[in-house]
Structure formats: C-alpha cells, structure tokens
C-alpha positions as CSV (number, residue, x, y, z in Angstrom):
1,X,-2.8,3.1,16.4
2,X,-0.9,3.9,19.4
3,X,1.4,1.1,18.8
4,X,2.5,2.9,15.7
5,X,6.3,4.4,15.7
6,X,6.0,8.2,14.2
7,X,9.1,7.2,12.2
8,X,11.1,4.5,10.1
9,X,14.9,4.6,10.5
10,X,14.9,4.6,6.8
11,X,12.6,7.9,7.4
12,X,15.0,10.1,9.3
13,X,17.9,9.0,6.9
14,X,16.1,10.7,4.2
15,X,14.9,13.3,6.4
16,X,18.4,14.2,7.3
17,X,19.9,13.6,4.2
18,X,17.4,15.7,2.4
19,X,17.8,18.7,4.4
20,X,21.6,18.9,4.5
21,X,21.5,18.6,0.8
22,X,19.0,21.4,0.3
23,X,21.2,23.2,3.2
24,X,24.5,22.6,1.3
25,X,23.0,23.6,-1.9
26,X,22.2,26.6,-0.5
27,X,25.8,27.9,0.7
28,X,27.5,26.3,-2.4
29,X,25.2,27.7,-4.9
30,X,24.2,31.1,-2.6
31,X,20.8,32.4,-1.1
32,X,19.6,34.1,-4.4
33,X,20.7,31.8,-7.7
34,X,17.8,29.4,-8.1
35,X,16.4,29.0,-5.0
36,X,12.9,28.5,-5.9
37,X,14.0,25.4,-8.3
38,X,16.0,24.3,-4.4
39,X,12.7,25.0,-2.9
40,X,10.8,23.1,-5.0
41,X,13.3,19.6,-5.1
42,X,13.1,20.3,-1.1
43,X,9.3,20.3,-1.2
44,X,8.6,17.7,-3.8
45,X,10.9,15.5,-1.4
46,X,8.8,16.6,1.9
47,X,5.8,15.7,-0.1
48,X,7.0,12.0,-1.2
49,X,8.1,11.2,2.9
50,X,5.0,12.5,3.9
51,X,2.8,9.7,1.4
52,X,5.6,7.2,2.5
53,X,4.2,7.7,5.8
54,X,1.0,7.9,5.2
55,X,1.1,4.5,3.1
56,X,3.1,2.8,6.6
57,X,0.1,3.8,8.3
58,X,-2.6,2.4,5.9
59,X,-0.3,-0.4,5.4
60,X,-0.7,-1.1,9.5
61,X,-4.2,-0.5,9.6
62,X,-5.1,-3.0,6.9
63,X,-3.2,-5.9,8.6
64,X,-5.2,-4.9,11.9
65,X,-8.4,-4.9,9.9
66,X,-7.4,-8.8,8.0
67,X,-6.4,-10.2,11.0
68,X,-9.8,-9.1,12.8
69,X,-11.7,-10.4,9.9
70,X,-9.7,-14.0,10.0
71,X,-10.4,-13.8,13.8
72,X,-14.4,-13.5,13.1
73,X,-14.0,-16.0,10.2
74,X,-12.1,-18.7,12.2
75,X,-14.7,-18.4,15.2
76,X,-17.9,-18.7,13.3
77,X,-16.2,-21.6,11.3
78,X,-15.3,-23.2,14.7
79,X,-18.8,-22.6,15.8
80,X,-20.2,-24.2,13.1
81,X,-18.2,-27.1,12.5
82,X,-19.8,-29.2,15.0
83,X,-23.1,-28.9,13.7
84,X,-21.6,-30.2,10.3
85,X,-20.4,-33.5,11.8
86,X,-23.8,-34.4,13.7
C-alpha cells in the first residue's frame, strides 16, 4: 500500500478543473442565485473522484492479491512436478 501514489494526474485535472468551475460559477452567477443546485453539482463531483479513487486502490490491491496467488500456485506446481515424472 505504501507504494500507492495519493493521486492520478488525470485526478488533480478534474480536481482543479472542478473547483474553478464551481468558483467561476459562483462570481458569474453571484453568491445567492442557486447556490445550493452549485453546491450540489460540486459535491456530486467530490463524491464521483472520491469512488474513482477508491476503485484505483481496490484496483491495486487485487493485482497484489493475483499475483501472490500465481506465486503460491506456480511453487506448489513446481514442487509437484517432479513427483509426476518419477
């Protein structure tokens, strides 16, 4: 888990992009007309980056998982394979 970066660069595109937008929205549109529907776009969009990241990490820990079970799998088909031969 350590080897894990906290961040895509696709990540902090959005993140960036996503928060100007909201921040523009707010100066074009002013501080009081709709700001709850602005809220809510900005924390629908928190809520999808956050399960992005969430999924990168599953994603990771998976392939560690497959790739310690093909490591078992190939040593105790190499440790039996000499006793198929005999």
């Amino acid at each position: 888990m350590a080897n894990l970066k906290p961040f895509d660069p696709q990540l902090v595109i959005v993140i960036i992009l996503t928060v100007v937008l909201f921040a523009a929205a707010l100066f074009v549109k002013g501080f009081t007309h709709d700001l709850f529907i602005k809220t809510g776009v900005l924390l629908v969009s928190v809520k999808l980056i956050l399960l992005a990241q969430k999924n990168v990490r599953t994603d990771e820990n998976l392939k560690q998982h497959f790739l310690r079970i093909e490591e078992l799998l190939m040593a105790r088909t190499a440790s039996e394979s000499p006793l198929k031969e005999n």
